[in-house]
C-alpha angles and dihedrals in degrees: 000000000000099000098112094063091054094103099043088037102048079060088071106043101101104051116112100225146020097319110257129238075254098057087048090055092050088068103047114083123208087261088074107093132177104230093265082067090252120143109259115248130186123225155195106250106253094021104150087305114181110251101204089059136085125238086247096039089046087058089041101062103018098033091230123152112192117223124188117220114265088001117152086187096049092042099042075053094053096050093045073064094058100045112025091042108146089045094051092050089050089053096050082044106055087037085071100039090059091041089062089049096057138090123252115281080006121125107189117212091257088073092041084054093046100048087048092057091044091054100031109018134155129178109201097199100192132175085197115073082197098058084046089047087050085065098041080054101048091243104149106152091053094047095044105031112017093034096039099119096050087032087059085042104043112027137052133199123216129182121214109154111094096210080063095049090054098045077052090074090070112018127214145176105267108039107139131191132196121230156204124209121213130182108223127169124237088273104076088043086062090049125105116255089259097063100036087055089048092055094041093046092049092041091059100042088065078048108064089024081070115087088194097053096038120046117123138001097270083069086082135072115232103220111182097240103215090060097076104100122265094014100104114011093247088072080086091065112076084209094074088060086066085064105116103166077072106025091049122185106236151169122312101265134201092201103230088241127083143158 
């Protein structure tokens, strides 16, 4: 489930301590931009922060990203930022746009969507429409169980929302995503960790940066996230998948994803 934060995360293994604000910044290049096209810079939570500016808005035009000291949820933020950047940036970007748009003390379903993504995210990267369509349909014992073997050849998970990286850390029933579904080729499935997360980073953030294809929560797919094989150790009893208070039936779902 942690996998892509391997490559940001091996540079901090040998710190000592809680990784700094300092060693953050080591790791961001100058091509990481807030959506404003600001270089990204990490910083101490409260540091001489504008007050009459939002959290999004402050990122936006500064290119600070507040971290609070010993924080999973502040540092699994950070290193979303290093290796989903161009969706993140799409994300910070489209926050303010809908902020302008709205009316004063409103908050429009788009940034209610797109706060949802950046906390519980999930991009489903699949060579096989039919494995994507058995999400859109709820069917959950058929994509996970039944379809295991196409689903381990054909489809990737990848995690992106920070609030799920952190639940990662002690896993329980329940824990949703919400996805989006995008169609690759083979090509993309052969393809090392570090390409496949460049092209889904770069997918989605044409993605969110789109007012037509992200507007309110229901544009997502909810996946349980401890279905996907190999990620909890009951996914090796066909039982679990009976679960429905987990593997809930649902609405019909376009997915909010797409080629």
């Amino acid at each position: 489930m942690l996998a892509p934060l391997r490559e940001a995360g091996r540079a901090l293994n040998d710190l000592a301590g809680w990784p700094s604000v300092s060693d953050l910044q080591r790791l961001a290049g100058p091509e990481i931009v807030s959506g404003g096209g600001v270089p990204l810079r990490f910083v101490t939570a409260g540091a001489q922060a504008r007050l009459d500016l939002s959290y999004e808005q402050r990122i936006f035009e500064s290119g600070e990203v507040e971290c609070r000291s010993e924080d999973w949820h502040d540092l699994f933020n950070a290193l979303v930022w290093l290796t989903f950047p161009r969706a993140k940036a799409a994300i910070n970007a489209r926050h303010v746009q809908e902020m302008a748009d709205e009316a004063p003390g409103r908050r429009g379903r788009a940034r209610d969507a797109l706060t949802l993504f950046d906390e519980g995210g999930l991009i489903v990267a699949s060579a096989d429409r039919g494995l994507l369509q058995l999400i859109r349909e709820f069917r959950w014992k058929s994509l996970f169980w039944q379809q295991r073997a196409e689903l381990t050849r054909r489809m990737r998970f990848f995690v992106f929302g920070h609030a799920l990286y952190e639940k990662a850390l002690a896993p329980f029933v329940g824990i949703t995503a919400s996805a989006l579904l995008l169609e690759v080729d083979d090509a993309f499935l052969a393809a090392d960790l570090r390409t496949q997360l460049a092209v889904a980073d770069s997918r989605a953030g044409e993605i969110l940066a789109s007012k037509q294809r992200v507007r309110t929560p229901r544009d997502f797919s909810p996946v349980p996230l401890l279905g996907v094989p190999g990620w909890s150790p009951s996914t090796q009893n066909e039982r679990f998948y009976e679960n429905t208070a987990y593997f809930r039936p649902g609405r019909a779902h376009t997915g909010g994803g797409g080629r």
